[in-house]
MILO-357522 format. One record per residue (C-alpha): x, y negated, z negated; residue in one letter; residue number from 0. Coordinates in steps of 0.25 Angstrom, whole numbers, plus 5000, padded with zeros to 4 digits. Layout:
<mitors>
+------+------+------+------+-----+
:   px :   py :   pz : type : seq :
+------+------+------+------+-----+
:    X :    Y :    Z :    A : NUM :
...
+------+------+------+------+-----+
</mitors>
This chain:
<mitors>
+------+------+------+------+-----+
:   px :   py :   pz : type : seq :
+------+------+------+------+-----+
: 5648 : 4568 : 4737 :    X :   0 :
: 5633 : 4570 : 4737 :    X :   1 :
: 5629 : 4584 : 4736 :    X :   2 :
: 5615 : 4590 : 4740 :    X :   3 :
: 5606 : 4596 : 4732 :    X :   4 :
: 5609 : 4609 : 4736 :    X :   5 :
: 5627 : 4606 : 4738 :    X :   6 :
: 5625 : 4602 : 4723 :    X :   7 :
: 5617 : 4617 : 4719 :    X :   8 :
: 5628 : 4623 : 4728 :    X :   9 :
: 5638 : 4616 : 4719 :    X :  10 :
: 5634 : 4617 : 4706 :    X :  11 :
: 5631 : 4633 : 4708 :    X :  12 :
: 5646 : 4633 : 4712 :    X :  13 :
: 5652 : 4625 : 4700 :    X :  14 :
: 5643 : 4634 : 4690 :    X :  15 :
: 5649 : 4645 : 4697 :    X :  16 :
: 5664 : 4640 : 4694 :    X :  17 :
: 5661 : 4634 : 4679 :    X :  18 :
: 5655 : 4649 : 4676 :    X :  19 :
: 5664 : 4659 : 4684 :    X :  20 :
: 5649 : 4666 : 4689 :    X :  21 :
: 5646 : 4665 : 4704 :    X :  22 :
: 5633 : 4656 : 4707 :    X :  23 :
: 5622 : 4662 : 4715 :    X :  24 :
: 5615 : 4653 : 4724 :    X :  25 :
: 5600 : 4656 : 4725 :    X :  26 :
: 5603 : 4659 : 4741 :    X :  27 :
: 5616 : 4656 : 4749 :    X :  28 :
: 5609 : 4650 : 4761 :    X :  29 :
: 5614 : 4648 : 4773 :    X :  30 :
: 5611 : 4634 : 4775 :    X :  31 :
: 5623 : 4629 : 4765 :    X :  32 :
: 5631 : 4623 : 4777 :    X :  33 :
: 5645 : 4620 : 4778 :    X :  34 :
: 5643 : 4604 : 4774 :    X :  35 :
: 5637 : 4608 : 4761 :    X :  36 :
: 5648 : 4620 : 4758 :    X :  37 :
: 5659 : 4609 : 4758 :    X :  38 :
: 5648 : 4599 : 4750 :    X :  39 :
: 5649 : 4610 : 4739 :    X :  40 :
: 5663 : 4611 : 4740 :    X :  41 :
: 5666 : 4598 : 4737 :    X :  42 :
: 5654 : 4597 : 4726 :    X :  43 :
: 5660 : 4609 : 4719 :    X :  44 :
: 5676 : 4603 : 4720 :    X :  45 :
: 5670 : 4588 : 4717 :    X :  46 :
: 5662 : 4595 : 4704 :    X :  47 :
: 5675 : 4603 : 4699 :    X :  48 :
: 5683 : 4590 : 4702 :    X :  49 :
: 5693 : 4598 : 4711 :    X :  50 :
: 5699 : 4588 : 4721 :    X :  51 :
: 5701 : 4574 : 4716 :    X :  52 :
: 5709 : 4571 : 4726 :    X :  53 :
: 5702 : 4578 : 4736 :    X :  54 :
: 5706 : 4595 : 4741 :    X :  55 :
: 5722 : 4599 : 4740 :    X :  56 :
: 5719 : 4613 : 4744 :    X :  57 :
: 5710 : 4617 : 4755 :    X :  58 :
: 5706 : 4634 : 4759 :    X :  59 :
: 5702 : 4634 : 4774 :    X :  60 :
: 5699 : 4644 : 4784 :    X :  61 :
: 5689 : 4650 : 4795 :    X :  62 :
: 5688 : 4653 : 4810 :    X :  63 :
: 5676 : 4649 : 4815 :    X :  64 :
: 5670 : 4642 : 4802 :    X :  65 :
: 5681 : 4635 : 4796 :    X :  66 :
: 5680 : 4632 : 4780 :    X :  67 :
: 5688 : 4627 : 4770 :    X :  68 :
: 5688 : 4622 : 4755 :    X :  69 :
: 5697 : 4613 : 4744 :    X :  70 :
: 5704 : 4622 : 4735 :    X :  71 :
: 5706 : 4616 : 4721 :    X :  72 :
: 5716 : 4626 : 4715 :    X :  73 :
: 5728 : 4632 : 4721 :    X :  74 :
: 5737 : 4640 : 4715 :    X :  75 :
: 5752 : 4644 : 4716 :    X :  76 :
: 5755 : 4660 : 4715 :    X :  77 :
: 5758 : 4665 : 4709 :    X :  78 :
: 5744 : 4662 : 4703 :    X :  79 :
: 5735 : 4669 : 4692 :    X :  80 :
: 5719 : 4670 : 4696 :    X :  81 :
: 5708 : 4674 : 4687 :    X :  82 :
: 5703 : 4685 : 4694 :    X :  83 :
: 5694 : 4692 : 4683 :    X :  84 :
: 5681 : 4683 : 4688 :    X :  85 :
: 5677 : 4694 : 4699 :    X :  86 :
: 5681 : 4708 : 4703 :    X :  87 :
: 5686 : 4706 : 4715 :    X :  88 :
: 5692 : 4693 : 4722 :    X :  89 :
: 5697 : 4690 : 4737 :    X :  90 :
: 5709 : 4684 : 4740 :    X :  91 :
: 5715 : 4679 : 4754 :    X :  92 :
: 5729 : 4678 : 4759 :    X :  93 :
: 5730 : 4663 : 4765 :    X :  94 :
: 5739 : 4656 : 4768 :    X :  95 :
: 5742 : 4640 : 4762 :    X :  96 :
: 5746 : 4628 : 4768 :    X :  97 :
: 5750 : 4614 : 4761 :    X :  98 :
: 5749 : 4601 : 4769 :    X :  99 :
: 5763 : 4593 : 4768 :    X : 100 :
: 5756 : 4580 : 4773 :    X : 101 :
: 5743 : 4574 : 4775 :    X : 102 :
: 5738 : 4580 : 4791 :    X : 103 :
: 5735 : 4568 : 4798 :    X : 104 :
: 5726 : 4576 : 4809 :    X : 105 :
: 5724 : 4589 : 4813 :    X : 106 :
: 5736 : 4587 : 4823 :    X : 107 :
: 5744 : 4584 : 4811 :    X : 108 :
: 5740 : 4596 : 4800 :    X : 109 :
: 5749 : 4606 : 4804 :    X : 110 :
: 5761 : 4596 : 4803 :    X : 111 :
: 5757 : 4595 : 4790 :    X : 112 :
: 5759 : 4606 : 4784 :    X : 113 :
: 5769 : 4609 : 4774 :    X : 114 :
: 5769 : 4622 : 4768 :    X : 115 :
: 5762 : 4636 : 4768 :    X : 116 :
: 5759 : 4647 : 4757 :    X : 117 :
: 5753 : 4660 : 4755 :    X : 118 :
: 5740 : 4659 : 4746 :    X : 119 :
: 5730 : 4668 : 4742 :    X : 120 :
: 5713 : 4663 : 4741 :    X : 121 :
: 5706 : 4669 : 4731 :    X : 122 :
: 5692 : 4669 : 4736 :    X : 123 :
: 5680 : 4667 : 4725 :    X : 124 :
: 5666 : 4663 : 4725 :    X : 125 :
: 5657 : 4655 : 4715 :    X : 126 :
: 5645 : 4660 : 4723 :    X : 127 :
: 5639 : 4674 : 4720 :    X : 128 :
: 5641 : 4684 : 4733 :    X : 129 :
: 5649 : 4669 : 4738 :    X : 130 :
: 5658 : 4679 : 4746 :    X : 131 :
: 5646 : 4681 : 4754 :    X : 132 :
: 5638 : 4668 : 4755 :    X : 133 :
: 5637 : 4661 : 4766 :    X : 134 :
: 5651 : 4653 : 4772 :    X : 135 :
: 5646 : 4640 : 4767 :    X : 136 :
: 5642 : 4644 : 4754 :    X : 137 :
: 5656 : 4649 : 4753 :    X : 138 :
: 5662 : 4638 : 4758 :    X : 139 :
: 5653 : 4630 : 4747 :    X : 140 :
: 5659 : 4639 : 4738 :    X : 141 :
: 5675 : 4635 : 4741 :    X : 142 :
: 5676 : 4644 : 4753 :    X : 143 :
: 5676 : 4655 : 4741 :    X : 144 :
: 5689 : 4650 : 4737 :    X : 145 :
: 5693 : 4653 : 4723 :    X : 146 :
: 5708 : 4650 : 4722 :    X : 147 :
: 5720 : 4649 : 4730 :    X : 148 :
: 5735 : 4654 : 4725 :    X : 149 :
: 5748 : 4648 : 4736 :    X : 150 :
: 5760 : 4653 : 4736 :    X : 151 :
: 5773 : 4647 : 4738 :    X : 152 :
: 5774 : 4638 : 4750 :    X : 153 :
: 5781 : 4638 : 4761 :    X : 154 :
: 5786 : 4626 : 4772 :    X : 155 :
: 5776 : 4627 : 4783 :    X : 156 :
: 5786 : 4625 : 4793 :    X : 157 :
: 5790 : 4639 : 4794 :    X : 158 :
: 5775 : 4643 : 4800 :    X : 159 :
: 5775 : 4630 : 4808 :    X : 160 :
: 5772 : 4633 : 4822 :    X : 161 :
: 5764 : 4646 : 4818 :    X : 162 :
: 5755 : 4652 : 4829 :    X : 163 :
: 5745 : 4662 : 4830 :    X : 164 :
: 5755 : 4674 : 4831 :    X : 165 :
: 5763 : 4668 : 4822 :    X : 166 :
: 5751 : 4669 : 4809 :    X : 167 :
: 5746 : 4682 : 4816 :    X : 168 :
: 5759 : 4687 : 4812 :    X : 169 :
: 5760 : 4681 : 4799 :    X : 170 :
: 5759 : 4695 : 4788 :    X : 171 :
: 5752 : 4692 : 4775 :    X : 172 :
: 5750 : 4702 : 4765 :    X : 173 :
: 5742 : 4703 : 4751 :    X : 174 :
: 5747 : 4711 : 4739 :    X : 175 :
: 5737 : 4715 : 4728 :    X : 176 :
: 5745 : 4721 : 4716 :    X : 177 :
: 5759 : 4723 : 4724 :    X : 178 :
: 5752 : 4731 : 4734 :    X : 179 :
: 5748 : 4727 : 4750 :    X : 180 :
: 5733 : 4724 : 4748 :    X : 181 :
: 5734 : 4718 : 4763 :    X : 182 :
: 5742 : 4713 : 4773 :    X : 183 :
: 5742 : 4708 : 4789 :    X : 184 :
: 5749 : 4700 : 4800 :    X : 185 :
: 5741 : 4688 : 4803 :    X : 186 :
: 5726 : 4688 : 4797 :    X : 187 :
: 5723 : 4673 : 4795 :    X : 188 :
: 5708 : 4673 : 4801 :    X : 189 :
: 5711 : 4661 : 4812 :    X : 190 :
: 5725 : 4664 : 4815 :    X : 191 :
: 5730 : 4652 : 4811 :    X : 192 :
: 5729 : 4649 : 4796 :    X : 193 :
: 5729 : 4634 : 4802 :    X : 194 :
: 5719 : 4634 : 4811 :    X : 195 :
: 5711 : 4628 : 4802 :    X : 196 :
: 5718 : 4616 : 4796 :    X : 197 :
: 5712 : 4606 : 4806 :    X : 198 :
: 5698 : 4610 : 4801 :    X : 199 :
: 5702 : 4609 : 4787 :    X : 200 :
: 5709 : 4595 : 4791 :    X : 201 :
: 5695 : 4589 : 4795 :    X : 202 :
: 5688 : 4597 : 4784 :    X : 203 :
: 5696 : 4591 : 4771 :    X : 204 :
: 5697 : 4577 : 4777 :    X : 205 :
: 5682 : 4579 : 4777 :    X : 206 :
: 5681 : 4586 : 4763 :    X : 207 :
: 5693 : 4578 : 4756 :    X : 208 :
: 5704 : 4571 : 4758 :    X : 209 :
: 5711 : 4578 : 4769 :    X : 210 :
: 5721 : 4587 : 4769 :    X : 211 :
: 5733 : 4580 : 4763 :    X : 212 :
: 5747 : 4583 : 4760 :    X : 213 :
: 5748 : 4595 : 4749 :    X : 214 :
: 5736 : 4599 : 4753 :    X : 215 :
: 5735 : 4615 : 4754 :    X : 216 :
: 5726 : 4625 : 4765 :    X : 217 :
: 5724 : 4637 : 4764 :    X : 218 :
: 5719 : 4643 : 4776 :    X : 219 :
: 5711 : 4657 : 4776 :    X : 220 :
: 5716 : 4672 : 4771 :    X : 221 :
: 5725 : 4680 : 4781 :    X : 222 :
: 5720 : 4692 : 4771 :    X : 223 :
: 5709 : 4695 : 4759 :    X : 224 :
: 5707 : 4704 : 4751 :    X : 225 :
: 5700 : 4708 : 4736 :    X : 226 :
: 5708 : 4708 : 4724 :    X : 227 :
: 5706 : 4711 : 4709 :    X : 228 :
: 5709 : 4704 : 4695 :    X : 229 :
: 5722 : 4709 : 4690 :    X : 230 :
: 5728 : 4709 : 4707 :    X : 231 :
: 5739 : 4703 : 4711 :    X : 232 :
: 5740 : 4698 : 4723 :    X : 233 :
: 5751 : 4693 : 4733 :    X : 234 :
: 5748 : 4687 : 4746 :    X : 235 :
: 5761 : 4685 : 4755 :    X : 236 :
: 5763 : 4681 : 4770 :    X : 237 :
: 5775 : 4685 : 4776 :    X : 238 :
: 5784 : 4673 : 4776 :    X : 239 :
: 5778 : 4666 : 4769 :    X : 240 :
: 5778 : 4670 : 4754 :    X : 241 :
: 5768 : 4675 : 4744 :    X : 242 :
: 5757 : 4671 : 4734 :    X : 243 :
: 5753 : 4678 : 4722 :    X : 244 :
: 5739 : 4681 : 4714 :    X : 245 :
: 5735 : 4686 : 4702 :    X : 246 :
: 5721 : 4688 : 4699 :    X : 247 :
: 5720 : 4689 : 4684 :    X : 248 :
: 5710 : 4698 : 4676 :    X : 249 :
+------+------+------+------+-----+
</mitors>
């Protein structure tokens, strides 16, 4: 992979942001980054850190009329510890998680394919200073402002196959922060469908990886968000479906 000058600047700020916990500041966050050299950076940063060897096993997707996704490259089971004491205040979305039990053969094939589904909680974390407001390709450069993803136990997917729209609109998810009800709704997921937007992705890691493959994991956008603290704990549950757990650590 040949970077441009400026995809290479891009990455480099990002992996010093990493190796010394400090956001980097771009001299300006033009608007001209496009989406071509957001995924460029993407794959710049995970290619210098050596994240997917094998290519991605964990992918974050999610959008309505602008669909984006990037690879994860470390998920964790709940209950799960997170140093937290980096910055005040952190967000964190209710998603939920969905594993591939076979290789999709085409778009007509993917839901077939799936083989189970959890609860999960994002944390949402930038390397950029004032990242949370850059520009969406800057944050897409940036991981899609992922920091880290924690699953809970999973679940056949066989008991949501056949799920329609009244079906997730009716789905409850709640988050406890500390033992108390932080939030809570019926439905929430930003399409209506939490896999509405697997095809995309099908196309979009065949073009950025290997594919979506068997064991491969996809979380796909929060139902609810909200701002937590070092020293919360926090649980995310869908009705049904189970539960996963958070501490962040001071």
């Amino acid at each position: 992979m040949t970077l441009s000058a400026r995809q290479q600047a891009i990455v480099s700020g990002l992996l010093e942001a990493r190796r010394s916990g400090q956001p980097w500041q771009p001299e300006a966050y033009d608007a001209s980054l496009e989406l071509d050299d957001a995924y460029a950076i993407q794959a710049g940063v995970a290619q210098a850190l050596g994240w997917f060897p094998e290519g991605p096993r964990a992918w974050k997707v999610g959008g309505t009329s602008l669909v984006t996704a990037a690879p994860l490259p470390e998920v964790l089971s709940s209950p799960a510890h997170w140093p937290a004491a980096a910055q005040p205040e952190w967000l964190i979305e209710a998603e939920l998680a969905f594993r591939l039990a076979r290789s999709p053969a085409g778009p007509s094939d993917l839901l077939a394919c799936l083989g189970t589904v959890c609860v999960s909680i994002e944390l949402i974390g930038t390397r950029l200073a004032g990242g949370l407001q850059a520009p969406t390709a800057w944050k897409i450069a940036d991981q899609s402002v992922h920091a880290g993803l924690v699953i809970g136990p999973e679940r056949p997917y066989a008991e949501l196959a056949g799920y329609g729209p009244t079906d997730w609109a009716g789905l409850a998810c709640r988050i406890e922060v500390n033992g108390q009800t932080r939030l809570q709704g019926q439905g929430g997921h930003p399409s209506g469908d939490p896999l509405a937007t697997l095809p995309w992705l099908l196309d979009h890691a065949a073009a950025h990886g290997a594919g979506l493959r068997a064991g491969d994991l996809v979380t796909t956008g929060a139902w609810l968000v909200t701002t937590v603290r070092a020293g919360d704990r926090v649980e995310v549950s869908f009705d049904g479906l189970g539960q996963a757990q958070l501490l962040l650590t001071a």
